[in-house]
Residue, then its C-alpha position, 0 to 999 in steps of 0.5 A: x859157733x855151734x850148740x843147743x838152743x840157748x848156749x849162747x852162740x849169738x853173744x858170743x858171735x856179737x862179743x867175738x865181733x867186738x873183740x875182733x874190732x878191738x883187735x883191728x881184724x876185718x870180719x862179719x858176724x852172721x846170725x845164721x837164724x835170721x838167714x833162715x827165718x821165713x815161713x813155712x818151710x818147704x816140705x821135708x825141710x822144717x828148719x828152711x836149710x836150703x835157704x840158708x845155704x843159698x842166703x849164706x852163700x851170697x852174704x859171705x861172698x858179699x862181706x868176704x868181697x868187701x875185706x872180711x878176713x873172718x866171718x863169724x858164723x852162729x848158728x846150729x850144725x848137726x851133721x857132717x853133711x850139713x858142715x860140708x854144706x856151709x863150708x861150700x856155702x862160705x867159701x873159706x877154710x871152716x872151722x867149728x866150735x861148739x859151745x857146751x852148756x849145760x842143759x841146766x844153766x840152758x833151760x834157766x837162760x830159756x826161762x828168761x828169754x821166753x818168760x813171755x811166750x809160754x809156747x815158745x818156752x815149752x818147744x826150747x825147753x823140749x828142743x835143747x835136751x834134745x839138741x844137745x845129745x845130737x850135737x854131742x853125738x854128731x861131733x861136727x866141731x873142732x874145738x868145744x868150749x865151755x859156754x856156761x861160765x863167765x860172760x859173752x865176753x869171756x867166752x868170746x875171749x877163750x874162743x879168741x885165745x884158741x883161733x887164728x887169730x892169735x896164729x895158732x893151731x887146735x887140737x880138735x875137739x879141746x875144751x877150753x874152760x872159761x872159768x879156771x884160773x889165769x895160767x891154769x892149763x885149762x885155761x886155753x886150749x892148744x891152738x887153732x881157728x875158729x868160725 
């Protein structure tokens, strides 16, 4: 699970492992942020990437080891180079997808989270315009869906609903609407997986 700074990727991930519970399908989820969370970065690599790669890479062999049949990643990918990268890191067939959320509904999710943390605050708010025009131009993912309507949980639905885990395949790049009514073609995408 790709997208800006505030899309929701890590409830999504969490509310896709849950779903994934209910369904009786073995898996993890990994936050990829906390793989990467270590100060201060070598230099020429400001986001700790290469530590990322090297920790994903032995916490996916570890829970792959012990029965996940799918791992759950959430995190930020912004270049084919750096898909290739955990790709190799994981092991198993990737698929990605990237939540779209608009930069509006990004900024107010922002607002609360670091309504605490002035500092904090101002960098997300410049990062997500930012981060959101490099991920729509890089186009890493598979499948996009739609991040900014209806809650984790419906949105973990509609990525569920266009993965493997149903057994069926996605045309890639699909968006898949959260928010259009039950039957409504928008509804779901076509079919695929998703990690």
């Amino acid at each position: 699970m790709t997208g800006t700074v505030g899309a929701g990727k890590t409830a999504v991930a969490e509310a896709l492992g849950d779903l994934l519970t209910q369904r009786g399908v073995p898996h993890a989820v990994i936050d990829v942020d906390w793989l990467r969370r270590s100060w201060p970065s070598p230099p020429g690599d400001p986001f700790n990437g290469g530590i990322t790669l090297r920790n994903l890479r032995a916490v996916a062999r570890n829970f792959l080891h012990d029965g996940a049949r799918l791992l759950v990643l959430a995190g930020v990918v912004e270049s084919r180079a750096e898909r290739d990268g955990y790709q190799d890191a994981i092991g198993v067939p990737l698929t990605a997808c990237r939540l779209a959320t608009s930069v509006e509904t990004v900024r107010e999710r922002l607002r609360q989270r670091h309504r605490d943390d002035p500092a904090g605050l101002a960098w997300h708010l410049e990062r997500c315009g930012t981060l959101d025009r490099i991920l729509r131009e890089a186009a890493v993912e598979d499948v996009v869906v739609d991040g900014g309507h209806g809650s984790p949980a419906e949105v973990a639905e509609a990525v569920a609903g266009i993965c493997r885990i149903d057994g069926r395949q996605t045309s890639p790049a699909e968006t898949v609407r959260t928010d259009a009514p039950a039957g409504d073609p928008r509804s779901r995408g076509g079919r695929g997986g998703c990690a």
